[in-house]
C-alpha positions in Angstrom: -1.7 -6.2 5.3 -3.0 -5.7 1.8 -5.1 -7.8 -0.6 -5.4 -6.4 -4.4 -8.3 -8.5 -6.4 -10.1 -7.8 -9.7 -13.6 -7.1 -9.6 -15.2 -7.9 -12.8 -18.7 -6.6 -11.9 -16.8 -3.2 -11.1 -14.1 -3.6 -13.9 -11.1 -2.5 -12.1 -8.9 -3.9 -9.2 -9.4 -3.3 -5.6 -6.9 -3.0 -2.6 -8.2 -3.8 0.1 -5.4 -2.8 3.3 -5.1 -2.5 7.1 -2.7 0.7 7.2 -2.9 0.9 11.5 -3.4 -1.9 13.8 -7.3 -3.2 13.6 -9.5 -1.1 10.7 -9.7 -2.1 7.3 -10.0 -0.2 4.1 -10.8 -0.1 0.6 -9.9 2.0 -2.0 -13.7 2.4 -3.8 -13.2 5.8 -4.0 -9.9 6.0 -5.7 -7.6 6.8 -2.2 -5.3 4.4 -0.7 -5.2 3.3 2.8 -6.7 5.6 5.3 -7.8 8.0 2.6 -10.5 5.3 1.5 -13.3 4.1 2.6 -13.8 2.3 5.5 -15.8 -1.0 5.3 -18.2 -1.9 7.6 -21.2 -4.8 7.9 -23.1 -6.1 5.8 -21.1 -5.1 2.5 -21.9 -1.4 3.3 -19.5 1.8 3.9 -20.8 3.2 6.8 -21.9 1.4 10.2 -20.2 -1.1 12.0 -16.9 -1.4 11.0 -15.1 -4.7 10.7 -11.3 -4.8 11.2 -8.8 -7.3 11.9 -5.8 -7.9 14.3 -3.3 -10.0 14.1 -0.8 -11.6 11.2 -3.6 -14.4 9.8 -3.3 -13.2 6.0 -5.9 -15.8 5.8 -8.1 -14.6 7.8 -7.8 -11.4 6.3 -8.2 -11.9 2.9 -11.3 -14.0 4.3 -12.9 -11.1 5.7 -12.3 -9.0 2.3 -13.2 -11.0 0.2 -16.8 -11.6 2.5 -17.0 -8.3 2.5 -16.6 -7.7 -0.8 -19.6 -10.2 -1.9 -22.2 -8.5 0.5 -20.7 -5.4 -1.3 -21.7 -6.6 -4.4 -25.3 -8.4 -3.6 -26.2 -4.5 -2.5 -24.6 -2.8 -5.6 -26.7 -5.4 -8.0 -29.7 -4.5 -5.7 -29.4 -0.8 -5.8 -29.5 -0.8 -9.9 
């Protein structure tokens, strides 16, 4: 599964994918699939990780796109 969406706040697209069977990725650090990073709770890139089973594109993009607003709440808090 793959979801590609344009961050404005980052200025540049992001692809979020699920190369194996459960974890998701993101490619912040410039890497595809397994090669980038890993998200995990709470918007953040290391802890708990969140994945996704199944064939619900829904779902999935759900949980990206979650993700991806917690990501940026901390991003805008860390500045």
């Amino acid at each position: 599964m793959k979801l590609t969406t344009k961050s404005r706040k980052l200025n540049r697209a992001l692809t979020f994918s699920r190369p194996g069977g459960y974890y998701i990725y993101v490619d912040l650090n410039g890497q595809p699939g397994k090669l980038g990073d890993q998200i995990c709770d709470g918007g953040r890139l290391m802890g708990s990780t969140i994945g996704h089973n199944g064939d619900d594109t829904e779902q999935f993009e759900r949980i990206c796109r979650r993700w991806y607003r917690a990501y940026i709440r901390n991003f805008d808090n860390d500045l």
